[in-house]
OpenMM code with the backbone's topology and positions (N, CA, C; nanometers):
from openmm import Vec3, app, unit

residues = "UNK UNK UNK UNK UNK UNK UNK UNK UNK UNK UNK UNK UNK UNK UNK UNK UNK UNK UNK UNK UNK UNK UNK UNK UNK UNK UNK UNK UNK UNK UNK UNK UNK UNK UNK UNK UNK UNK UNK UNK UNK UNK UNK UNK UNK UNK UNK UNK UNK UNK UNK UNK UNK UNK UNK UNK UNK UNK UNK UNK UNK UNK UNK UNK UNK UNK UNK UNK UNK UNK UNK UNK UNK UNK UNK UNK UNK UNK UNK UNK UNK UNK UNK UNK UNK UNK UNK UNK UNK UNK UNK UNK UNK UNK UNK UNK UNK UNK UNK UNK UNK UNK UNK UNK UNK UNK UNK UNK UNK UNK UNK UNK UNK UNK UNK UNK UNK UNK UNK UNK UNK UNK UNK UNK UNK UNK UNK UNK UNK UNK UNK UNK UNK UNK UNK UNK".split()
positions = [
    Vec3(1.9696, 3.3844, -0.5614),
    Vec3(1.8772, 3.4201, -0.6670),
    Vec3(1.7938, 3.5393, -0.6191),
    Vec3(1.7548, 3.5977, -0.7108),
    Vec3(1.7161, 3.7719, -0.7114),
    Vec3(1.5667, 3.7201, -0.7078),
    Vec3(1.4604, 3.7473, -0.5930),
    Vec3(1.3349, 3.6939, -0.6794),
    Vec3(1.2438, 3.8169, -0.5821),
    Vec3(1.1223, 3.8632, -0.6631),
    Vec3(1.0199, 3.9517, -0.5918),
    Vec3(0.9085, 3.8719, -0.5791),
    Vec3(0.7728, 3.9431, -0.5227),
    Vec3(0.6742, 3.9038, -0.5084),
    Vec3(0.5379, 3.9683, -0.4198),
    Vec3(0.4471, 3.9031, -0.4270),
    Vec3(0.3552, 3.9748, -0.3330),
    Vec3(0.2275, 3.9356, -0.2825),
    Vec3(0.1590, 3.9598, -0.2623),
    Vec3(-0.0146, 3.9131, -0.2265),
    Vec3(-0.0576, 3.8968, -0.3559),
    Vec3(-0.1925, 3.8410, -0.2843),
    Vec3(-0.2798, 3.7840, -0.3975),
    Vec3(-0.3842, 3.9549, -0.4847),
    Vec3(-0.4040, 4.0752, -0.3682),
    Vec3(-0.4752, 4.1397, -0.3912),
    Vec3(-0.3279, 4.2614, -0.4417),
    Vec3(-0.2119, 4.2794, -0.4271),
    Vec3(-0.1293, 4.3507, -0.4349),
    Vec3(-0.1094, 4.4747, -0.3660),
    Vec3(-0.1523, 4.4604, -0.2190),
    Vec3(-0.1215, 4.5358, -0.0839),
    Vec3(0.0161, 4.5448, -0.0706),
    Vec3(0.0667, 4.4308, -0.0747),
    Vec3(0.1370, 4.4146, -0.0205),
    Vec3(0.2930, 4.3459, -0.1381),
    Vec3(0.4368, 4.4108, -0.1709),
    Vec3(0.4928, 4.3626, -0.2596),
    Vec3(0.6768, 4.3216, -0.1619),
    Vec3(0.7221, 4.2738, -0.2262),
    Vec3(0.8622, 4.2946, -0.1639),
    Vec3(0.9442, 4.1997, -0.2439),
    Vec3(1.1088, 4.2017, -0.2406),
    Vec3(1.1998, 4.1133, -0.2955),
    Vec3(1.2699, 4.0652, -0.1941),
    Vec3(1.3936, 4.0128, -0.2114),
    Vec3(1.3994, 3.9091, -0.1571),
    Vec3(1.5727, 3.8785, -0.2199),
    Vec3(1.6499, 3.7738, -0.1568),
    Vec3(1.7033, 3.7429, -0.1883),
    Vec3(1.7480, 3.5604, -0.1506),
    Vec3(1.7214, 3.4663, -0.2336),
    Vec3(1.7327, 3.3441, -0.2026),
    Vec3(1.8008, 3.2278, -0.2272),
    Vec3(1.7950, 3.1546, -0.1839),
    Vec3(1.8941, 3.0247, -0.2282),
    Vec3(1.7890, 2.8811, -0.2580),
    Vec3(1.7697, 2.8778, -0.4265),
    Vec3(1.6868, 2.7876, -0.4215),
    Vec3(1.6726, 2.6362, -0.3819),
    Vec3(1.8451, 2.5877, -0.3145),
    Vec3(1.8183, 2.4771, -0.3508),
    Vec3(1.7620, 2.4724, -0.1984),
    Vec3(1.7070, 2.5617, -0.0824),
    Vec3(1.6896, 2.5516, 0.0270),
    Vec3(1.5154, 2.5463, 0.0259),
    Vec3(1.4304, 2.5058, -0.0909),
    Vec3(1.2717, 2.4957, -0.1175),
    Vec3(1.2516, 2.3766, -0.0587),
    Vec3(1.1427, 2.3964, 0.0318),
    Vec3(1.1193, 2.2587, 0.0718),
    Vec3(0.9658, 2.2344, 0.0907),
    Vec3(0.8836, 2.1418, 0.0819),
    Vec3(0.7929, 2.1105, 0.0840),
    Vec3(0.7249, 2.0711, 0.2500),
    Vec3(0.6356, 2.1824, 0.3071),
    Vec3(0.6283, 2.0961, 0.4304),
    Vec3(0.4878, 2.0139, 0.4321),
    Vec3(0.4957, 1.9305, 0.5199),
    Vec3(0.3904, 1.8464, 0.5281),
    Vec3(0.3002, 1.8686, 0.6970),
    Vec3(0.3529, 1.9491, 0.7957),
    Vec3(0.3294, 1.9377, 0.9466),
    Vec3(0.1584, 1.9959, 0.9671),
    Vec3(0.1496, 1.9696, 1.0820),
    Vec3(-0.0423, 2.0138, 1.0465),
    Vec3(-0.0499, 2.1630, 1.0038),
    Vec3(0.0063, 2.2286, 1.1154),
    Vec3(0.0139, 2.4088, 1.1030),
    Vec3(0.0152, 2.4329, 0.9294),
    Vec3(0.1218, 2.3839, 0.9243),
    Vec3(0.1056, 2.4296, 0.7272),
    Vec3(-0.0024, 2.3495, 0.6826),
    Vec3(-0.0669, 2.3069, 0.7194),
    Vec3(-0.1713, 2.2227, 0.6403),
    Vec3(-0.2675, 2.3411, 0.6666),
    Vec3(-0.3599, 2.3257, 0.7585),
    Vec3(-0.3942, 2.4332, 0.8504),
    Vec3(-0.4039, 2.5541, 0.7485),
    Vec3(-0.2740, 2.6163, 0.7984),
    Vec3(-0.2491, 2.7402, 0.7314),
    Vec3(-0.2956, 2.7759, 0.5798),
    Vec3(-0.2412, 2.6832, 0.5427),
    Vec3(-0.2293, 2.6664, 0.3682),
    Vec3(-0.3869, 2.6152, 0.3141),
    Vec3(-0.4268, 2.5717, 0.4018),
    Vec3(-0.5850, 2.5171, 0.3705),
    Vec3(-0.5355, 2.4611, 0.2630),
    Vec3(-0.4926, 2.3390, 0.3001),
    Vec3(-0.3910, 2.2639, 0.1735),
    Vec3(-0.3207, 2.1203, 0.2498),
    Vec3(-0.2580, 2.0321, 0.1369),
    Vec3(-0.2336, 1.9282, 0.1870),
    Vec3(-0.0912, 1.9463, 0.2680),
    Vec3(-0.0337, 2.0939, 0.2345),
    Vec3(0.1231, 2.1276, 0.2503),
    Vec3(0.1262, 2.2444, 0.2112),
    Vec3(0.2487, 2.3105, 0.3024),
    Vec3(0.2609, 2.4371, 0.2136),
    Vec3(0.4131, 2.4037, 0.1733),
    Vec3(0.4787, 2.4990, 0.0806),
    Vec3(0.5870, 2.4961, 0.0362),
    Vec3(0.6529, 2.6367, 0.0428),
    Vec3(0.7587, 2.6507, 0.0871),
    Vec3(0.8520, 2.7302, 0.1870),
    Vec3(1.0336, 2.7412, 0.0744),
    Vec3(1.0929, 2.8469, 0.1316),
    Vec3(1.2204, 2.8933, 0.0679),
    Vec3(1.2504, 2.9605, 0.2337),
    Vec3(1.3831, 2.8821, 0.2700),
    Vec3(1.4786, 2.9611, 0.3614),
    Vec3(1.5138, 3.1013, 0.3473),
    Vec3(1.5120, 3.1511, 0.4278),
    Vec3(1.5779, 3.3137, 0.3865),
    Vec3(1.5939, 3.3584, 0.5494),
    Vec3(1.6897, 3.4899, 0.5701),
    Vec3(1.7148, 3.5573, 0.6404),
    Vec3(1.6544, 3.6615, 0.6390),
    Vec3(1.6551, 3.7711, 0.7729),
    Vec3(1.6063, 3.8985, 0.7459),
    Vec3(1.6573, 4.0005, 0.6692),
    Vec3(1.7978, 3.9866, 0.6967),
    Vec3(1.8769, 4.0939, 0.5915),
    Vec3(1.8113, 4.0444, 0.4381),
    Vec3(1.8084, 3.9723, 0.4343),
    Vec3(1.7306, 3.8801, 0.2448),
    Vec3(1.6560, 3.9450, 0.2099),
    Vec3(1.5403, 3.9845, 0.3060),
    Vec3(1.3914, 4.0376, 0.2805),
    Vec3(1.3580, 4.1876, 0.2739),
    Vec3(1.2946, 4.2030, 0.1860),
    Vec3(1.2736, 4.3920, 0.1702),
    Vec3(1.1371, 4.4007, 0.1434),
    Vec3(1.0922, 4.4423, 0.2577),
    Vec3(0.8800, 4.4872, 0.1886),
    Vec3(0.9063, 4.6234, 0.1070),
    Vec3(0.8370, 4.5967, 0.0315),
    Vec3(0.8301, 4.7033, -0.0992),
    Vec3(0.7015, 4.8112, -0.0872),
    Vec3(0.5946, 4.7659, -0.0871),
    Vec3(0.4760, 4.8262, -0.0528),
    Vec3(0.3997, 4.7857, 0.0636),
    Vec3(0.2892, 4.8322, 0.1035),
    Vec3(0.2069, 4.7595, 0.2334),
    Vec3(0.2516, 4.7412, 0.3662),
    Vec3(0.1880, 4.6528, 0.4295),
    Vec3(0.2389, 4.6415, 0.6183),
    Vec3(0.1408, 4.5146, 0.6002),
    Vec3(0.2409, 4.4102, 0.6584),
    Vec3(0.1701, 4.2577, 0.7142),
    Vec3(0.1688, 4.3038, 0.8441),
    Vec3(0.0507, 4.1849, 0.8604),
    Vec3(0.0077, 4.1576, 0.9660),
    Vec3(0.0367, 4.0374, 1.0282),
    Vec3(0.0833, 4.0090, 1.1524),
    Vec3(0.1104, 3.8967, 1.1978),
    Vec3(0.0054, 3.8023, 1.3037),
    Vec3(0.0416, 3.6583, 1.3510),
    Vec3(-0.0192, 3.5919, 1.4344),
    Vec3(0.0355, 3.5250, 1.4821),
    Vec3(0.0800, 3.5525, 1.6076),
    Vec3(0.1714, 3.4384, 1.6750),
    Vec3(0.1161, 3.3396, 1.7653),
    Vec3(0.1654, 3.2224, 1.6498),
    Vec3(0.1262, 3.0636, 1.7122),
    Vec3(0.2082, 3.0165, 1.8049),
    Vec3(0.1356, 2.9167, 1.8703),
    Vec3(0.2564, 2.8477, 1.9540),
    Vec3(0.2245, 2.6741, 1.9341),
    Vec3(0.3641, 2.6686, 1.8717),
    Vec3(0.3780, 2.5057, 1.8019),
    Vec3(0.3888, 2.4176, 1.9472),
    Vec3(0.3759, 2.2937, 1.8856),
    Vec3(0.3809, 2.1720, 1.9830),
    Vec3(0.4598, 2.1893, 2.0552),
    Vec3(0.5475, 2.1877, 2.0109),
    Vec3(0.7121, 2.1988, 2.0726),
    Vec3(0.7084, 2.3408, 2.2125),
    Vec3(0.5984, 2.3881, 2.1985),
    Vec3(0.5871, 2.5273, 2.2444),
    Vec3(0.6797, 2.6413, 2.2127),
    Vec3(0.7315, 2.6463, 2.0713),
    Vec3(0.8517, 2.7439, 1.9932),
    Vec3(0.6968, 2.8469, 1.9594),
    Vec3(0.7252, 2.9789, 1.9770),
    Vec3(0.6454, 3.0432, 1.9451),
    Vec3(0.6740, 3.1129, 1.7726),
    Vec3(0.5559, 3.0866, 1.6985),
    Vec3(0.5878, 3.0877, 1.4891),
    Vec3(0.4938, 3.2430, 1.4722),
    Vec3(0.5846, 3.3353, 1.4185),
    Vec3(0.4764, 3.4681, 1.3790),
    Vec3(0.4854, 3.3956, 1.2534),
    Vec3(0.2987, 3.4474, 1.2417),
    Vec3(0.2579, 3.4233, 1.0854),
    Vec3(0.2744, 3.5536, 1.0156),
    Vec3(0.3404, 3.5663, 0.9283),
    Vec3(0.2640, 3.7247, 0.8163),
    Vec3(0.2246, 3.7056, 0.7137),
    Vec3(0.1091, 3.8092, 0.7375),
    Vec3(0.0209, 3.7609, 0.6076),
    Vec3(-0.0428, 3.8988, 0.5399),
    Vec3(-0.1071, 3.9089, 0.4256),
    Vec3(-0.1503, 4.0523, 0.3658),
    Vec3(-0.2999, 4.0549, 0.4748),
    Vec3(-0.2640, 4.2052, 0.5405),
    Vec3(-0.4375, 4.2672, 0.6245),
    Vec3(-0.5542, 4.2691, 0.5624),
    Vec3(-0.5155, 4.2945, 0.4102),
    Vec3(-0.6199, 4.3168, 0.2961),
    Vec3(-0.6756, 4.1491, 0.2544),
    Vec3(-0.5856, 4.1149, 0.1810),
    Vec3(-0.6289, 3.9407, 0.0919),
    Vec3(-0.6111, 3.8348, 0.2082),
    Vec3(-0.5675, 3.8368, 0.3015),
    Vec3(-0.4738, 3.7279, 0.3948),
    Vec3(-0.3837, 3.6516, 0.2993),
    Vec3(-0.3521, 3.6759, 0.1937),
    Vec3(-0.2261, 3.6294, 0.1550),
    Vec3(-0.0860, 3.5927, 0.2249),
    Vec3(-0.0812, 3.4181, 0.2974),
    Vec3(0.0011, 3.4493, 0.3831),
    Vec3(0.1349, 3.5068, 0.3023),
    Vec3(0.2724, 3.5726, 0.2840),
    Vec3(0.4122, 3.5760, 0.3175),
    Vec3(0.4701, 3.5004, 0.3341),
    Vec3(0.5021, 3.5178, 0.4696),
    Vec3(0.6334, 3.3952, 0.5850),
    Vec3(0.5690, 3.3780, 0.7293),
    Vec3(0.6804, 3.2406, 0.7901),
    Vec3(0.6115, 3.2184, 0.8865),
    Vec3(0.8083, 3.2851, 0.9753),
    Vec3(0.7785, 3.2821, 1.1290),
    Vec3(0.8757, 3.3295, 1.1564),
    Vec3(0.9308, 3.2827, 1.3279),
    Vec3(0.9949, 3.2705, 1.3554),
    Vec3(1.0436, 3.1971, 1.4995),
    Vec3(1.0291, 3.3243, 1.5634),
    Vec3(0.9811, 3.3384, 1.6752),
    Vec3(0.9498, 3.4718, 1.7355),
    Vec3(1.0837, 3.4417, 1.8489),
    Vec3(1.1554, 3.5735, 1.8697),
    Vec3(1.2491, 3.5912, 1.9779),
    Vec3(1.3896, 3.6046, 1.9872),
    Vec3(1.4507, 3.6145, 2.0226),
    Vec3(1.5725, 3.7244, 2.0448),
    Vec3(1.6376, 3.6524, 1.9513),
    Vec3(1.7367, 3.6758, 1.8751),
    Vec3(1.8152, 3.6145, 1.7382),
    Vec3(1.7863, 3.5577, 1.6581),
    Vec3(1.6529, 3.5315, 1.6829),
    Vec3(1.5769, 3.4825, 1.5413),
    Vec3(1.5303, 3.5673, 1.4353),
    Vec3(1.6088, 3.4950, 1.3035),
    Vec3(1.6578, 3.5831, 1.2162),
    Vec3(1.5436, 3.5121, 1.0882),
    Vec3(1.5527, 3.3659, 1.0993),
    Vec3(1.5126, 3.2963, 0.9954),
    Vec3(1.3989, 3.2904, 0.9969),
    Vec3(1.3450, 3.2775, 0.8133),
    Vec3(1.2176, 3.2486, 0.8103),
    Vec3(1.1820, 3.1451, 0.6950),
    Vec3(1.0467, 3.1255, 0.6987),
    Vec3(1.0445, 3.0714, 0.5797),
    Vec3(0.9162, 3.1485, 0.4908),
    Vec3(1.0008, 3.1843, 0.3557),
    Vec3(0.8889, 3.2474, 0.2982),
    Vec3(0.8243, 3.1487, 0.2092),
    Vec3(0.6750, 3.1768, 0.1577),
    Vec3(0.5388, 3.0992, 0.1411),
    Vec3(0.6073, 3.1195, -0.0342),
    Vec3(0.6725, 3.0217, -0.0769),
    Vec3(0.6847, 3.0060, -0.2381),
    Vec3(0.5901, 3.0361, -0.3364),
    Vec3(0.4557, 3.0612, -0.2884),
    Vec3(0.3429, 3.1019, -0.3907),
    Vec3(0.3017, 3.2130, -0.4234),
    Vec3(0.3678, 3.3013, -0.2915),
    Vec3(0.3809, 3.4669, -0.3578),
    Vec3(0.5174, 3.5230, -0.3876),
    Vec3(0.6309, 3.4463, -0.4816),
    Vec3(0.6816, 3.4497, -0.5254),
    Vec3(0.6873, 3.4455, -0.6686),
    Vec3(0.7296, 3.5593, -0.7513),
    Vec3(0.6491, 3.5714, -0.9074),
    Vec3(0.7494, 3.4224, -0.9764),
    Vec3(0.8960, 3.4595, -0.9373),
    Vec3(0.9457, 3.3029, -1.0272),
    Vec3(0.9279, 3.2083, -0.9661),
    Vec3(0.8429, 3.1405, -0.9034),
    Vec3(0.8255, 3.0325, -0.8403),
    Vec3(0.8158, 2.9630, -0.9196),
    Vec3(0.7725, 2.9439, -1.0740),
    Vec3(0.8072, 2.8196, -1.1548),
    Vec3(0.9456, 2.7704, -1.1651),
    Vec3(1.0503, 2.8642, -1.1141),
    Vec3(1.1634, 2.8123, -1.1398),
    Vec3(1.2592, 2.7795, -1.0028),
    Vec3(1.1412, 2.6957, -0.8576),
    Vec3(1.1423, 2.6672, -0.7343),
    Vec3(1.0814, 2.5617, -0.7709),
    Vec3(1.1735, 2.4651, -0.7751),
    Vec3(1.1928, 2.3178, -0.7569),
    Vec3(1.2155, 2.2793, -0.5961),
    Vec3(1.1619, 2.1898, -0.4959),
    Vec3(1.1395, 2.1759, -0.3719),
    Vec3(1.2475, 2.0861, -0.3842),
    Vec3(1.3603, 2.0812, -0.2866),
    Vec3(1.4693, 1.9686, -0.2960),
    Vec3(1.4277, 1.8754, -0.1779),
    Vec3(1.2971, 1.9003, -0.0884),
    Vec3(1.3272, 1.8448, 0.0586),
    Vec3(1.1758, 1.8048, 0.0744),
    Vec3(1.1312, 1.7253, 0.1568),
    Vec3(1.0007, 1.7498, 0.2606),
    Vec3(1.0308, 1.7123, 0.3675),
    Vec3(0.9752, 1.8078, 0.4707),
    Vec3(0.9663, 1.8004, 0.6239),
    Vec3(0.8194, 1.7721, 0.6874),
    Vec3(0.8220, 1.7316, 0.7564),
    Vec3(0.7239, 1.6556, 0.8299),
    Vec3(0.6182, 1.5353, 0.7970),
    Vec3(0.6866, 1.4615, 0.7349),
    Vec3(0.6326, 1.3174, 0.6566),
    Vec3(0.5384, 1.2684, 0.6900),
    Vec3(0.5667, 1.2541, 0.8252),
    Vec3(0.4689, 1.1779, 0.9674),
    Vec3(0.3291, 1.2518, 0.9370),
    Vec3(0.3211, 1.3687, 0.9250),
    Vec3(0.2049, 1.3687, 0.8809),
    Vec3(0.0907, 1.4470, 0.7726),
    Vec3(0.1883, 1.4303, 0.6469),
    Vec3(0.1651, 1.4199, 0.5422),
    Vec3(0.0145, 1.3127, 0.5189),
    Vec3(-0.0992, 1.3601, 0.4461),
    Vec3(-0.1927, 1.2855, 0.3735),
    Vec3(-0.1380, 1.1644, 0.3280),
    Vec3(-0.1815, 1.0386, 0.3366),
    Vec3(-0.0627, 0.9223, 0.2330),
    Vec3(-0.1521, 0.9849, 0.0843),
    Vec3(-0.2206, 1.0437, 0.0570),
    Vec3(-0.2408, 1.0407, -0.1257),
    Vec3(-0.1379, 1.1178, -0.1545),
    Vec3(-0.1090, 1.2784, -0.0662),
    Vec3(0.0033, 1.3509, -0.0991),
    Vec3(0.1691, 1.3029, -0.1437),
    Vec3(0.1784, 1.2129, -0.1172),
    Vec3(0.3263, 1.1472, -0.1237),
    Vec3(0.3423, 1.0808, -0.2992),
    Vec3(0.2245, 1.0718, -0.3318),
    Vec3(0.2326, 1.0243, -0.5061),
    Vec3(0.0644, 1.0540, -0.5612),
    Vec3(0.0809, 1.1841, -0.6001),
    Vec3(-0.0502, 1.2061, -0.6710),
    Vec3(-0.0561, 1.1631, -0.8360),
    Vec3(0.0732, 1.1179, -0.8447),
    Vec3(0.0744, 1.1020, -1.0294),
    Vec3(-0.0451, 0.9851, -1.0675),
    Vec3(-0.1152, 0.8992, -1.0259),
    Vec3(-0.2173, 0.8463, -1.0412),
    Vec3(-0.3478, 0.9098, -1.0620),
    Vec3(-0.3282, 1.0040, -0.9875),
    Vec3(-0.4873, 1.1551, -0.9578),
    Vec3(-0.5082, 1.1695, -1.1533),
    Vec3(-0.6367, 1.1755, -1.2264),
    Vec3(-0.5984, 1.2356, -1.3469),
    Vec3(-0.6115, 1.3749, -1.3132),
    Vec3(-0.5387, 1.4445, -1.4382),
    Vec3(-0.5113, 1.5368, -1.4600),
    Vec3(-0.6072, 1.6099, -1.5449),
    Vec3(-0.6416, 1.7624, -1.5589),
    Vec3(-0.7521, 1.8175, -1.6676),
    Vec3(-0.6216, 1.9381, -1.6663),
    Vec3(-0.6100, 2.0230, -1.7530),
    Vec3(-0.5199, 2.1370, -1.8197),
    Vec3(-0.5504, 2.2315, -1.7305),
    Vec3(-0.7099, 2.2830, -1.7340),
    Vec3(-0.7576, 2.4195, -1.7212),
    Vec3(-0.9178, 2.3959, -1.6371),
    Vec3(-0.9563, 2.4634, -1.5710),
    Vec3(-1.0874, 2.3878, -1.4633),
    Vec3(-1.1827, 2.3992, -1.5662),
    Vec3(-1.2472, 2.2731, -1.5201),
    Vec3(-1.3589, 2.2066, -1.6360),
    Vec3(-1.4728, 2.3082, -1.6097),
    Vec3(-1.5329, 2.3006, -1.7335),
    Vec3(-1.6466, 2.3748, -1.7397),
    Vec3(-1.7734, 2.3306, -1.6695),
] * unit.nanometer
topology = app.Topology()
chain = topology.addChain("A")
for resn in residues:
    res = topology.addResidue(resn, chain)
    for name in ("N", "CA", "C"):
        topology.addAtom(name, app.Element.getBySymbol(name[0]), res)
């Protein structure tokens, strides 16, 4: 699937090329963290996939539990993160951030990774009520 996208402030734009049924929902702290969120949600892709269109990210390289070292990119301007990225010799894969993706309504998550430590409300919010549009 053909999909573009970009920051929140529009520094930064690029397309992409993806395979949706590879959306997955993560749950691990870093994306929590990151996402200032209960999870972030992610699309597999390669480097050949990815094309920056406008702008220059900026990166931050973490080092996970595991001690695998993760570049973050994100917009210099909005911090809009991008993708996160395995730092080091043949690492190709990434995962890009599904929310600066313009068709992301049509990114259905087939997966979640890191369960263990997922929020337990996150796992079934359909009880939470719902309002349309933020209350006045």
């Amino acid at each position: 699937m053909k999909i573009d996208g970009g920051c929140f402030c529009g520094h930064v734009s690029y397309r992409a090329e993806i395979d949706p049924s590879t959306v997955a929902i993560c749950h691990c702290t870093d994306c929590q963290r990151h996402a200032a969120s209960a999870y972030g949600v992610v699309v597999g892709i390669v480097d050949e996939q990815f094309e920056l269109l406008t702008g220059e990210l900026k990166t931050y390289v973490k080092t996970a539990d595991s001690g695998t070292k993760r570049a973050l990119a994100f917009c210099p301007e909005c911090g809009t993160r991008i993708y996160a990225k395995t730092v080091g010799e043949g690492s190709r894969f990434f995962g890009l951030r599904t929310g600066t993706i313009n068709q992301r309504h049509e990114l259905t998550p087939s997966r979640q990774l890191w369960c263990r430590s997922a929020h337990p409300w996150a796992m079934d919010i359909r009880a939470i009520p719902k309002i349309e549009t933020q209350p006045s």
